[in-house]
C-alpha positions in Angstrom: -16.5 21.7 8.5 -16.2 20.3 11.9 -13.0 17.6 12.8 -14.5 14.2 13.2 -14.8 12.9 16.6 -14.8 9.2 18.0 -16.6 8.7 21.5 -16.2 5.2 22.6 -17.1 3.5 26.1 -14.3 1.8 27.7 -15.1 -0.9 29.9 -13.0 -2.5 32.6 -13.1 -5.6 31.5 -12.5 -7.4 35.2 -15.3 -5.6 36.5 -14.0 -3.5 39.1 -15.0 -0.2 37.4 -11.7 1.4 37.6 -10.6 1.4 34.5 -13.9 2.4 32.5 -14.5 5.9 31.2 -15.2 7.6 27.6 -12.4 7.5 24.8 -12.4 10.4 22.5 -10.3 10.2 19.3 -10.6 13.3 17.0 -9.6 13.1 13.5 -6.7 15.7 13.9 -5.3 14.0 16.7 -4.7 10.9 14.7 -1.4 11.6 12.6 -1.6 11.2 8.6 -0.7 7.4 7.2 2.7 7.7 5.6 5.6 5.8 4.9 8.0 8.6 6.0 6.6 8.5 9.8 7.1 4.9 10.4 10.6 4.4 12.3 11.6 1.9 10.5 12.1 2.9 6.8 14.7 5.2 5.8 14.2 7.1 2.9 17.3 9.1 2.2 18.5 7.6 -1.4 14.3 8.2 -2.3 14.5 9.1 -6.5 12.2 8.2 -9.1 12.3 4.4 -9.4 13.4 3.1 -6.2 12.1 0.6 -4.3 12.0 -0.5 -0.6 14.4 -3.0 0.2 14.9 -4.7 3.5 18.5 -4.4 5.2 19.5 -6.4 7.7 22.6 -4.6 9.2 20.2 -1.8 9.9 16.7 -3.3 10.3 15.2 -1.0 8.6 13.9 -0.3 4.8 16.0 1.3 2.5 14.7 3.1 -0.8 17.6 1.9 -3.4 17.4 1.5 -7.1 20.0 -1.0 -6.7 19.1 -4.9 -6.3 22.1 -6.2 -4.8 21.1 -9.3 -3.3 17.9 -10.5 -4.5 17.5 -13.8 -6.4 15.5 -13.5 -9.9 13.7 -16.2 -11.3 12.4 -15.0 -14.9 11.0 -18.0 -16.1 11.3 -19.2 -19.2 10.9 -18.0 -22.9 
């Protein structure tokens, strides 16, 4: 089965024709979506469980099991 190829026309958009050409995109060239690429989540205490919590000192998300400094509301019973 062949990759999948996008051919798009680019236009300059101020007319002067310098910018304007073809745009291909093939399906391999496009990296996979996952949350391990993106540079700003860190995934080093990942286990079974964990969530992704924001932390400011680093800007980054952090998996943790650990809710240190979030505020619960249950409700109720």
């Amino acid at each position: 089965m062949s990759d999948p190829t996008i051919i798009a026309t680019v236009e300059d958009p101020t007319g002067s024709g310098s910018d304007s050409g073809t745009l291909m995109i093939s399906a391999s060239s496009i990296p996979p979506n996952s949350i391990e690429n993106m540079a700003d989540v860190d995934l080093t205490g990942l286990t079974d469980g964990a969530l992704l919590i924001y932390r400011n000192n680093t800007a980054k998300w952090a998996a943790s099991t650990m809710l240190d400094k979030q505020n619960m509301e249950g409700g109720e019973f």
